[in-house]
Each structure stands twice: as structure tokens, then as C-alpha cells.
KEDREN-739017 format. One line per 4 residues: for each residue x, y, z of N, C-alpha, C, O. Coordinates in pm, whole numbers, plus 50000, padded with zeros to 5 digits. Atoms other than C-alpha are relative to their C-alpha. Example, Ala and Ser with C-alpha at 12.3 -4.5 7.8 and 13.67 -1.06 7.14 Angstrom:
2
50089,49881,50000,51230,49550,50780,50090,50120,50000,50194,50118,50066 | 49918,49881,49994,51367,49894,50714,49923,50109,50073,49974,50220,50090
end
This chain:
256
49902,49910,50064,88025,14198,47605,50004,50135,50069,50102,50206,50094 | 49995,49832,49937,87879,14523,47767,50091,49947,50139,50175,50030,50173 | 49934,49982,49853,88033,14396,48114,50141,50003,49991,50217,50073,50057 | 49817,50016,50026,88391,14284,47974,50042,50161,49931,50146,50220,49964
49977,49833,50014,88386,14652,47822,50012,50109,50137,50083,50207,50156 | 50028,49900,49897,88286,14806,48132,50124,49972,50111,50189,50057,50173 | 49893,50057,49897,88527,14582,48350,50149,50018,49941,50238,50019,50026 | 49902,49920,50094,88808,14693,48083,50032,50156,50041,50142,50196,50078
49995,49827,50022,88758,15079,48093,50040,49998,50156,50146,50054,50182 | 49930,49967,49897,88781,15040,48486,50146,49968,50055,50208,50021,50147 | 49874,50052,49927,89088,14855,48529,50088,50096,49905,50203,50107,49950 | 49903,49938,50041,89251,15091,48265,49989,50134,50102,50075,50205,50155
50023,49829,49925,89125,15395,48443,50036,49978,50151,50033,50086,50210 | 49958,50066,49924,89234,15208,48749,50171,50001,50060,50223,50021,50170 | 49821,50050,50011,89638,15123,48649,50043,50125,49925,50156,50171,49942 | 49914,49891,50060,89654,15428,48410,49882,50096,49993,49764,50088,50027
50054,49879,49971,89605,15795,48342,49945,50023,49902,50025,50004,49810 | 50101,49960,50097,89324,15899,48096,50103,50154,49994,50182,50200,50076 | 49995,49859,50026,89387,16243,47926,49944,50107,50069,49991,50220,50059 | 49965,49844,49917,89275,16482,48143,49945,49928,50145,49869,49982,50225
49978,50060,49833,89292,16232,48465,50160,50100,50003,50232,50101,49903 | 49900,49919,50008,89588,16491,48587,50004,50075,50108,49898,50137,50108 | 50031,49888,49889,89631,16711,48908,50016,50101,49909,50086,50123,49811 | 49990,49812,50110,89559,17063,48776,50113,50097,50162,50170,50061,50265
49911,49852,49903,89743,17392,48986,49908,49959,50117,49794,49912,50112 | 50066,49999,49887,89678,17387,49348,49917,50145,49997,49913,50204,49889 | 50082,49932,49978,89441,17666,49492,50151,50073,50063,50148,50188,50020 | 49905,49920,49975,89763,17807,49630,50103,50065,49853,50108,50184,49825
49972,49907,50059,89953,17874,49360,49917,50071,49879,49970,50164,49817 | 50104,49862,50059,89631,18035,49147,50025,50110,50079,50090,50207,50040 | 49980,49892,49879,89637,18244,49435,50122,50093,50011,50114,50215,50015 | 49917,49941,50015,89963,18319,49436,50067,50108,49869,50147,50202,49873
50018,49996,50105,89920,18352,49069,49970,50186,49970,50033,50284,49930 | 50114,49842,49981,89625,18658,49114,50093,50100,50037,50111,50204,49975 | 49956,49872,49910,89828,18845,49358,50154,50026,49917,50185,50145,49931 | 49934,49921,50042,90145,18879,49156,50000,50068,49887,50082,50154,49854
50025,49914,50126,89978,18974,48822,49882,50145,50065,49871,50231,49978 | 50000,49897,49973,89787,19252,49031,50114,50083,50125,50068,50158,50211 | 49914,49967,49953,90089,19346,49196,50073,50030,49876,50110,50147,49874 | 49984,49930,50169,90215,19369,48782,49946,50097,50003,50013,50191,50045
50101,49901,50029,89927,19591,48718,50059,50138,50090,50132,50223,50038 | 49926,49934,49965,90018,19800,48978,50118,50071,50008,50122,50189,50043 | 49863,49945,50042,90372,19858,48914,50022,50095,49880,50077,50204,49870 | 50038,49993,50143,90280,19864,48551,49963,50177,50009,50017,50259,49935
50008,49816,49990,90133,20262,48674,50065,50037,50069,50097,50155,50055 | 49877,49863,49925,90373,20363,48927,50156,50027,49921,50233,50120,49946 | 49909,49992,50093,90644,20274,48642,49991,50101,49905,50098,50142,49862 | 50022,49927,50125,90491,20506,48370,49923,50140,50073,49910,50243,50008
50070,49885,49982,90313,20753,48559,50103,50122,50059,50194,50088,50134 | 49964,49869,49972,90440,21107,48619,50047,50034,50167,50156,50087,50192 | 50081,49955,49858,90335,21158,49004,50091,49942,50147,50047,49940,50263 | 49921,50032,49871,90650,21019,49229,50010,50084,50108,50003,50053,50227
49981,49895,49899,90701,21348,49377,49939,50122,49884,49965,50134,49765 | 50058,49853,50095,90488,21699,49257,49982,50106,50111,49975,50066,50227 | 50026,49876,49924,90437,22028,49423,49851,50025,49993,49765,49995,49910 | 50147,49927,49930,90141,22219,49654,49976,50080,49881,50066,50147,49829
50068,49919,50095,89922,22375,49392,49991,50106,50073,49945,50195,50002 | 50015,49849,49961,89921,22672,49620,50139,50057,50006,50159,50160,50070 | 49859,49974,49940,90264,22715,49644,50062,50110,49834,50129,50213,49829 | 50011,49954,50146,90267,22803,49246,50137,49966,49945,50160,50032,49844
49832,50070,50038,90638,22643,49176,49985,49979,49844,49892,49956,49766 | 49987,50047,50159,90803,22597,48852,50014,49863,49957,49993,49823,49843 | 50048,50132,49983,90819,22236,48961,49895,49973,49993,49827,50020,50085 | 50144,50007,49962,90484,22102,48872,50043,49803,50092,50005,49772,50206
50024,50173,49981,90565,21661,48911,50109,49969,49941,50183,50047,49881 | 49882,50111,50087,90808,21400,48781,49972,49887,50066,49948,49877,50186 | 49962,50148,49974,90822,21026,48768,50167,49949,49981,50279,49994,50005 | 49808,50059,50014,91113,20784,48671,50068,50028,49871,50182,50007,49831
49920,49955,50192,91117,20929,48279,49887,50090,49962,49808,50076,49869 | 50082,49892,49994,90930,21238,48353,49993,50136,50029,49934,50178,50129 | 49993,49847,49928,90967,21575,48399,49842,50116,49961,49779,50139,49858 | 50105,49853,50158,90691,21897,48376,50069,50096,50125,50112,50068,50237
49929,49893,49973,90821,22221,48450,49869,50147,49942,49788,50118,49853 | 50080,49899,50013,90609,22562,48418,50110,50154,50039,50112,50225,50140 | 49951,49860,50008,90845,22862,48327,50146,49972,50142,50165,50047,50238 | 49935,50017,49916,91135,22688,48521,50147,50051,49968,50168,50041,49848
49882,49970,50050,91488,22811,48496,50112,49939,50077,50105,49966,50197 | 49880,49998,49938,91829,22673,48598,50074,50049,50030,50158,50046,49939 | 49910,49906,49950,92043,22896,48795,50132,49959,49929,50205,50051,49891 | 49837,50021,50007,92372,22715,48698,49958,49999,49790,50028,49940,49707
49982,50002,50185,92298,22744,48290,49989,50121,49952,49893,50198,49954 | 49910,49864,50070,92507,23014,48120,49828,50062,49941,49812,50184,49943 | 50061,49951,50103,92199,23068,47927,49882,50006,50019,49846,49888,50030 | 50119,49982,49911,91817,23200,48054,49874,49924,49904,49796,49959,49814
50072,50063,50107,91648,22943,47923,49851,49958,50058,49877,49886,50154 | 50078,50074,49903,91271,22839,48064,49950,49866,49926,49933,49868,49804 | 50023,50087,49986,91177,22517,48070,49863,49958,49994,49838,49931,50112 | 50154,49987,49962,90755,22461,48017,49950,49845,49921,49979,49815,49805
50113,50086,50050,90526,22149,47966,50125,49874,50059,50230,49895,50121 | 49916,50103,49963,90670,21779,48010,49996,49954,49908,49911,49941,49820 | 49967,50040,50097,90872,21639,47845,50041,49848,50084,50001,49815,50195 | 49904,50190,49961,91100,21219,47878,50131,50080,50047,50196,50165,49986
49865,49930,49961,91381,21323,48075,50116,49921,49938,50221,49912,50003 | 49874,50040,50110,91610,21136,47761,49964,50141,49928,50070,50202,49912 | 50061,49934,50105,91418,21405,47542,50166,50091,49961,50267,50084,50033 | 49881,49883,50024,91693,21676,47374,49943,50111,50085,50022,50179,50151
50057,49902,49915,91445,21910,47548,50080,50038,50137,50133,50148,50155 | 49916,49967,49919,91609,21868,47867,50183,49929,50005,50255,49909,50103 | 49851,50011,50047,91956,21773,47743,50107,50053,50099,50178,49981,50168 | 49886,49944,49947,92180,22050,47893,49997,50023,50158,50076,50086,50227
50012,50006,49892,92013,21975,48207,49967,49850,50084,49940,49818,50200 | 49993,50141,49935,92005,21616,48233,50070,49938,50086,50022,49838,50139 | 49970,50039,49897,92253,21565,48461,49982,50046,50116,50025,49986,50214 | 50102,49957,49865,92074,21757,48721,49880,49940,50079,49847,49934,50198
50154,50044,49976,91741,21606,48685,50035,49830,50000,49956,49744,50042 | 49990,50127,49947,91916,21283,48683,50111,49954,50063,50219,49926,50011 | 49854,50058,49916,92140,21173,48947,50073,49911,50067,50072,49959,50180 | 49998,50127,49936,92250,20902,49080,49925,49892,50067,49907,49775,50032
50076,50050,49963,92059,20812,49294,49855,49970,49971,49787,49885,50028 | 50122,50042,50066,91748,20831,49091,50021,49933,49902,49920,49888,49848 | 49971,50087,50103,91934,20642,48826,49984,49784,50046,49953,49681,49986 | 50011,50122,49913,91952,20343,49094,49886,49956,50045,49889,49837,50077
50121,49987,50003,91586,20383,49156,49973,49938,49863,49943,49820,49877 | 50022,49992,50141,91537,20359,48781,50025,49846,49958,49955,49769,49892 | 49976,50122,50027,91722,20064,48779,49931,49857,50078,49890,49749,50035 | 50088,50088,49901,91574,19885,49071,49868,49955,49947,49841,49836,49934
50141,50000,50053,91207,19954,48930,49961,49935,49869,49857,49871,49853 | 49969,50098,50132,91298,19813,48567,50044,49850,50055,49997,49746,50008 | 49950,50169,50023,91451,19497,48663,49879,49926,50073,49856,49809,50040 | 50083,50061,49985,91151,19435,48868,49908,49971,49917,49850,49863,49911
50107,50017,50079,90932,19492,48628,50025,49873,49916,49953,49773,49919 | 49949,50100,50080,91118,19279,48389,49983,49850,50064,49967,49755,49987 | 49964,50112,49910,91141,19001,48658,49846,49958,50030,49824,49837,50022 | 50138,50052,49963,90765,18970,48750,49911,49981,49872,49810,49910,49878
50017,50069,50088,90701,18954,48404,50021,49879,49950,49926,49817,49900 | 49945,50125,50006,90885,18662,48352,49920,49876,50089,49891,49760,50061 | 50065,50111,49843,90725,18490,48687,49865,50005,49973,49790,49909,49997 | 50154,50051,50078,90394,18561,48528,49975,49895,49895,49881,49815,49882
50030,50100,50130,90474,18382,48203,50000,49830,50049,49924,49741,50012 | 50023,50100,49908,90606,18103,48473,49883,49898,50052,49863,49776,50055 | 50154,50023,49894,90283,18071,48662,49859,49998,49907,49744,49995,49953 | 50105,49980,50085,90078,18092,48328,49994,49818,49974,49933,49717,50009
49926,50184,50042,90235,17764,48191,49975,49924,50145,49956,49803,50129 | 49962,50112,49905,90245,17611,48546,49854,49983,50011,49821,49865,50020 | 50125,49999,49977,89843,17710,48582,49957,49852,49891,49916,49738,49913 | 50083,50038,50157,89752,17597,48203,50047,49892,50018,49957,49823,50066
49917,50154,49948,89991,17264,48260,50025,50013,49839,49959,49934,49772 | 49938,50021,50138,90154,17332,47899,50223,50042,50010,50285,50138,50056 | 50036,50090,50086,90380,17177,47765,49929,49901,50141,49956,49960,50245 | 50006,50075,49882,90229,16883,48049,50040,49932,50057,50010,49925,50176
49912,50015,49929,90475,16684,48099,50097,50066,50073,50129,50040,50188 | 49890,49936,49961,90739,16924,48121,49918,50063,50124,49975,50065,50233 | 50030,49937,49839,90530,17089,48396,49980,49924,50118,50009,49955,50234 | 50050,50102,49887,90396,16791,48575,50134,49951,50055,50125,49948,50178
49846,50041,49995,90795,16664,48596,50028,50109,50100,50045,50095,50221 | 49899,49878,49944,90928,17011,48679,49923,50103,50072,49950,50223,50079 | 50102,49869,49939,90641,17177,48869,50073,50042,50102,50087,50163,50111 | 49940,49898,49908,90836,17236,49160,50087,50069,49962,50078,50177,50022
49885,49914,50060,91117,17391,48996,49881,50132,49981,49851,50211,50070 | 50073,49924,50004,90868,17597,48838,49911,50089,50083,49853,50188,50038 | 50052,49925,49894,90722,17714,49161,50089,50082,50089,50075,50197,50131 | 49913,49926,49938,91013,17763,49334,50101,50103,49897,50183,50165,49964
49953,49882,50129,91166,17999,49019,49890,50101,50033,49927,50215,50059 | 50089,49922,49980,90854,18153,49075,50010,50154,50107,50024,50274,50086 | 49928,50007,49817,90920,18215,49476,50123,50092,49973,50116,50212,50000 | 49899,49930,49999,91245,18328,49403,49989,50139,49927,50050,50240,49963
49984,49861,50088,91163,18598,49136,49841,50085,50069,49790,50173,49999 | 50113,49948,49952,90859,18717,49319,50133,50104,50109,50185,50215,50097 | 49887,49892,49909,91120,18784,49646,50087,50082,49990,50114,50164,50078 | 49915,49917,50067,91369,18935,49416,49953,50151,50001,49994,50246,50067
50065,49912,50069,91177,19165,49272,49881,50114,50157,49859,50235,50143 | 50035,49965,49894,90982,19246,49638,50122,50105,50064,50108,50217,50115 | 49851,49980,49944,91357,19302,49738,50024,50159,49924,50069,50260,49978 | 49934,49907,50143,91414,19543,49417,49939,50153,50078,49990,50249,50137
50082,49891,49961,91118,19756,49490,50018,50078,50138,50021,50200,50143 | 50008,49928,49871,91139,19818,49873,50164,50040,50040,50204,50074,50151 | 49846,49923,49991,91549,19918,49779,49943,50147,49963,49950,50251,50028 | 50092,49850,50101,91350,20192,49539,49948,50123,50048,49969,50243,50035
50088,49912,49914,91098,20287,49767,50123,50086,50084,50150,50206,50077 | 49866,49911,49887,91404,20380,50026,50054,50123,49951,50031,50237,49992 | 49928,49960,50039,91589,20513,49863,49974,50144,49933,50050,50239,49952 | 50077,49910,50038,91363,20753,49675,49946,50104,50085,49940,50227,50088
50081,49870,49862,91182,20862,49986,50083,50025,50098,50040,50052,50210 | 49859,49990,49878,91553,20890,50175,50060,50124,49909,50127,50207,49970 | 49918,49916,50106,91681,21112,49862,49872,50140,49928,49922,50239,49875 | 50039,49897,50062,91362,21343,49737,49971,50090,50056,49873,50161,50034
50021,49832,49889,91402,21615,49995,50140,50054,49996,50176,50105,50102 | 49836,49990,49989,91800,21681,49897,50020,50135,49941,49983,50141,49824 | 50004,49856,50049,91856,22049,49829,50139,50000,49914,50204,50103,49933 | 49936,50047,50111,92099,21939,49570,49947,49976,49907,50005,50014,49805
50083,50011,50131,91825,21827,49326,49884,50087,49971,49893,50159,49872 | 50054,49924,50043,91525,21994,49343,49979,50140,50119,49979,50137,50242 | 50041,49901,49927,91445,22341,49445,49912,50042,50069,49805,50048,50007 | 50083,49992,49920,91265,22441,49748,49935,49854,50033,49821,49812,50015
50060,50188,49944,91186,22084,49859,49865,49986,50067,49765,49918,50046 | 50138,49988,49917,90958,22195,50122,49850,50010,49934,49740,49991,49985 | 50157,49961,50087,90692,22286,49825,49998,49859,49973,49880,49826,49959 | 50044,50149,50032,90708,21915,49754,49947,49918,50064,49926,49958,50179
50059,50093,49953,90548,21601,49837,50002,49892,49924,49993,49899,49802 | 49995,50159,50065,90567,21227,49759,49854,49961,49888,49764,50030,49936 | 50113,49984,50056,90271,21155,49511,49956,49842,49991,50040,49764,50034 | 50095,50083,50042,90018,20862,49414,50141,49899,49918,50145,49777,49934
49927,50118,50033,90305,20695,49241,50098,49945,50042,50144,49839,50001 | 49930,50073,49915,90524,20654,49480,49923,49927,50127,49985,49869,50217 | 50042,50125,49915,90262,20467,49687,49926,49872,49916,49896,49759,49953 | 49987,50096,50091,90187,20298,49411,50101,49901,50017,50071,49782,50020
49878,50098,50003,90529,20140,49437,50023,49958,50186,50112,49886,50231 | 49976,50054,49866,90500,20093,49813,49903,49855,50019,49928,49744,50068 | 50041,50142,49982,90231,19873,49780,50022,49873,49873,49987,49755,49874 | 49948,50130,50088,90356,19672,49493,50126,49907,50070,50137,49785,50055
49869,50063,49913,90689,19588,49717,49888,49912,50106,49908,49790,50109 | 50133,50032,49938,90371,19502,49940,49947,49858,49952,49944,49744,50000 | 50100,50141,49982,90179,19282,49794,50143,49880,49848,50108,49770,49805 | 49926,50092,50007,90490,19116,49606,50095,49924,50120,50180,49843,50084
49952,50052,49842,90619,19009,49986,49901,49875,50013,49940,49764,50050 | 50106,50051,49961,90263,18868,50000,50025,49898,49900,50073,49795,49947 | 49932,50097,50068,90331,18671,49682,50077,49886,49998,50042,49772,49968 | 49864,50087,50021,90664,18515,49697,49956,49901,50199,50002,49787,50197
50054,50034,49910,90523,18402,50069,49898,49863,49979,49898,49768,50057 | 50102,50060,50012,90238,18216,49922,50065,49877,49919,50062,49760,49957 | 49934,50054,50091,90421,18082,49644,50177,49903,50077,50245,49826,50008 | 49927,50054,49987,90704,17968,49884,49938,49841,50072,49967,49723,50054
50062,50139,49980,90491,17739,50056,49969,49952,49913,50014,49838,49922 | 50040,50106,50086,90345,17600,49754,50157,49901,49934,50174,49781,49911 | 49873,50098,50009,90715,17517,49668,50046,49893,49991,50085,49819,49900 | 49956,50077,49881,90791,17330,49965,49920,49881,49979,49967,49768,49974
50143,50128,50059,90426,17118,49869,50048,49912,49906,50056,49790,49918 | 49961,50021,50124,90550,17087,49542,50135,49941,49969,50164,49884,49864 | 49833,50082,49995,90910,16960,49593,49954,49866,50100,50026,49766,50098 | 49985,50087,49885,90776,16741,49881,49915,49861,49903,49932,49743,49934
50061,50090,50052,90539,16556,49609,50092,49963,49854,50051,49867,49789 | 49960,50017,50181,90778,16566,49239,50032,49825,50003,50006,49766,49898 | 50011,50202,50009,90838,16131,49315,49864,49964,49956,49840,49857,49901 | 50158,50073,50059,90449,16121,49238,50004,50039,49895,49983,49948,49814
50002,49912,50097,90474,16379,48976,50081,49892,49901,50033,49849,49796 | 49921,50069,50147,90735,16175,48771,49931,49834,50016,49968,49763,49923 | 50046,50123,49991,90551,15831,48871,49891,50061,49858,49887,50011,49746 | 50131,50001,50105,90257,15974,48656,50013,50064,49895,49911,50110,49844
49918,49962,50107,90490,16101,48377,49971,49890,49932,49883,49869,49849 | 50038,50103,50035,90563,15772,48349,49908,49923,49983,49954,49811,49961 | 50121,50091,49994,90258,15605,48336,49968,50047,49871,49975,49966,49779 | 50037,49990,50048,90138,15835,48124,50062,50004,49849,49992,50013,49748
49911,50068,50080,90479,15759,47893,49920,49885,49940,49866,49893,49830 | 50026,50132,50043,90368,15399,47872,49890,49977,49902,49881,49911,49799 | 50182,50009,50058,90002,15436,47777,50001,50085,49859,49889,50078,49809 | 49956,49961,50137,90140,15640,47417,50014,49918,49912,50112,49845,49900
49974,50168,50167,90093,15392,47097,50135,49993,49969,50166,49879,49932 | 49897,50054,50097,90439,15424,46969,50103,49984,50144,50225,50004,50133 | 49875,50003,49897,90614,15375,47328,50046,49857,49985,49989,49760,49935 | 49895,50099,50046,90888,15145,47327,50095,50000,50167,50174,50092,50189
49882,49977,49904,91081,15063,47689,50165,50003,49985,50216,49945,49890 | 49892,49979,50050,91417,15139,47699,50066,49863,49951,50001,49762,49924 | 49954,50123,50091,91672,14892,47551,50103,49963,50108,50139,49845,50108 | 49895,50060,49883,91925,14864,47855,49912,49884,50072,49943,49768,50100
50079,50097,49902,91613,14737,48049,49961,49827,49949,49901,49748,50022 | 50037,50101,50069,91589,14431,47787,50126,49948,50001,50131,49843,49937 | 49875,50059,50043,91981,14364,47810,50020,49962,50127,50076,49853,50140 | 49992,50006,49871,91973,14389,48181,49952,49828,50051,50008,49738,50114
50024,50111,49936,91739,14128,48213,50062,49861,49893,50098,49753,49941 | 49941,50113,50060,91859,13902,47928,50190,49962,50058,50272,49884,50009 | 49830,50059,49980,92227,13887,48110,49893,49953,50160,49925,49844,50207 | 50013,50115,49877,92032,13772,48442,49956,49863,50000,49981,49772,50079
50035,50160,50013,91844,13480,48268,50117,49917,49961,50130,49803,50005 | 49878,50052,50020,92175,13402,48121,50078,49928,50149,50102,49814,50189 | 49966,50044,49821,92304,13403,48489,49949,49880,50039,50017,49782,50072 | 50018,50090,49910,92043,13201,48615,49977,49874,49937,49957,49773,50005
end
């Protein structure tokens, strides 16, 4: 009895897939995985932090810093406002605080920045939740079926979002020396969060790279992938084959 048991368990484990018989995530896309949730992280502070561009502490400016929804100011005044108003501490450049000067401090071209830097963010969020599910293998069919899709969605919103950022970066460090926005330029300098965002465009390049090859892997194998769907279809107590496949063959015995 013990051998017909034993010679049982192998031929099932043999013809079909046990519960966690299963390819798990390759070592590429973990990998690819790592590098775009600290490439998140990263963003995650050059998005919220203050420090895109700030002035020489020796210089003593009423400009102290600003980010992308940031202003600080120290006893600053606007020449073009009827009214001598100073400006001190930081405030959200929505705030009412700077209100009658918001279209100064925001101009176009930092609005396009603004926008660039949000949709990435938004976008590599998404490609994380992606790559969480594709890791974890939930639901498991739906991933084992659709893993390449899922990789290459990945791929694509990694490069997007690579794309987004290094418009940002440009654009930012092409526009924050414009003697149209802020005063005395020369007292300025690029800060900690705008290289923050250089290397997030950075190491999301590195990403969507890693993740395109796994793709390519991953599209080149989905015929095995749905072979062991199926299998693992069959081997479910209440499965039932379809009903064409029972009409199909009852019109060929008819035939023959």
C-alpha cells in the first residue's frame, strides 16, 4: 500500500501542479522591483522638500529657498505691488499668504515642472502596486496568465515617468536663472532637491531597462504560463471541461 501511495503522489506531482509547485518572480524583475521603489523614495523628497533652488547664506537675500509648493521669504518685498507689503517665513505657494503674488512665484514654466513631477509620481506609484502583485503572484492565475503584460505595463510606466522627470529636470535648470522670476539670480543656486530629482530620472532609466528585458523573457515564455493555468484549472474538484469540447467530439463519432 505504502508503494502504490508513493507511486501515486509521484505521477501526480509528475502530470500536475501541486499548490505552491509555481515559478515565483524572476531575480530580474525583484530587481527591477528594488530599484523603482527606491527611485519612489527618492522622488517622494525631492517632491515635498523645499530646497530646488535657495540662496548663499552670505549673500543675506530676502530669498531664502523654494520647492514645487514652497516658498520662504525673509522681509521680502515686491517691487510691482501697489502696496509695501513684506513677505517672512514659508508659506504653500496656494496659501492666501502669497495670493497677490502668485502669479509671479508661479509661472509657467514652473507650473509644467509641477506637472511633469506629479504625474510621475502618480505613475511609479501605480508600477509599484504592479510589481507588488506580479512579485506576491496574487490573484495567481491572473498573474501567471498575464505576467508579461504585467511586466511590460511595468516597462512602460517606469520609461514614462523617467521621460517625465528628465523634461522637469531641463527645464527647471534651463528656467531658474531668468531675471523675470526671481531677483538677483546670481545669489542663487540649484539645491539638494533638485538633485534629488536628477537622480530619480536616473535610476528610473535604470529601471524601465531592467524591467524591459524581463518583458521580452516574459512574453517569450506566456504559452508555458497558460499551459500551467490550465493544468492547474483541471486539478480543482468542481472543474468541469467545456461543453463544445463534448459536442465536438460527439459529431465526429457520429461521422465516423
Amino acid at each position: 500500500m505504502r508503494e502504490l501511495n508513493k507511486q501515486q503522489s509521484q505521477d501526480t506531482t509528475d502530470s500536475g501542479v501541486e499548490k505552491g509547485d509555481y515559478p515565483r518572480a524572476t531575480n530580474g524583475v525583484v530587481f527591477g522591483a528594488i530599484v523603482t521603489f527606491a527611485s519612489f523614495f527618492v522622488l517622494m523628497m525631492s517632491f515635498c522638500s523645499p530646497y530646488w533652488i535657495e540662496s548663499y547664506e552670505e549673500t543675506r537675500a530676502s530669498f531664502k529657498n523654494m520647492g514645487l509648493w514652497q516658498y520662504c521669504f525673509k522681509d521680502f518685498v515686491y517691487p510691482k505691488y501697489a502696496f509695501l507689503k513684506q513677505f517672512t517665513g514659508c508659506h504653500n505657494i496656494f496659501s492666501h499668504e502669497y495670493y497677490v503674488i502668485r502669479e509671479y512665484l508661479l509661472p509657467g514654466w514652473l507650473m509644467a515642472v509641477q506637472g511633469f513631477v506629479t504625474m510621475s509620481f502618480i505613475i511609479v506609484f501605480l508600477v509599484l502596486a504592479l510589481l507588488s502583485l506580479t512579485i506576491i503572484r496574487l490573484p495567481l492565475k491572473a498573474v501567471l496568465q498575464y505576467e508579461w503584460l504585467l511586466v511590460r505595463l511595468s516597462y512602460m510606466g517606469t520609461a514614462i515617468s523617467s521621460l517625465f522627470m528628465f523634461l522637469a529636470v531641463c527645464i527647471f535648470g534651463g528656467c531658474a536663472y531668468r531675471r523675470d522670476w526671481m531677483m538677483y539670480p546670481k545669489f542663487n543656486v540649484l539645491g539638494w532637491s533638485y538633485a534629488l530629482a536628477v537622480v530619480t530620472f536616473m535610476l528610473l532609466g535604470l529601471a524601465a531597462l531592467i524591467l524591459q528585458r524581463e518583458a521580452r523573457q516574459a512574453y517569450d515564455a506566456r504559452g508555458e504560463q497558460k499551459n500551467l493555468v490550465m493544468q492547474m484549472e483541471m486539478q480543482e474538484p468542481g472543474y468541469q471541461p467545456p461543453r463544445h469540447h463534448h459536442s465536438q467530439s460527439r459529431s465526429l463519432q457520429g461521422y465516423i
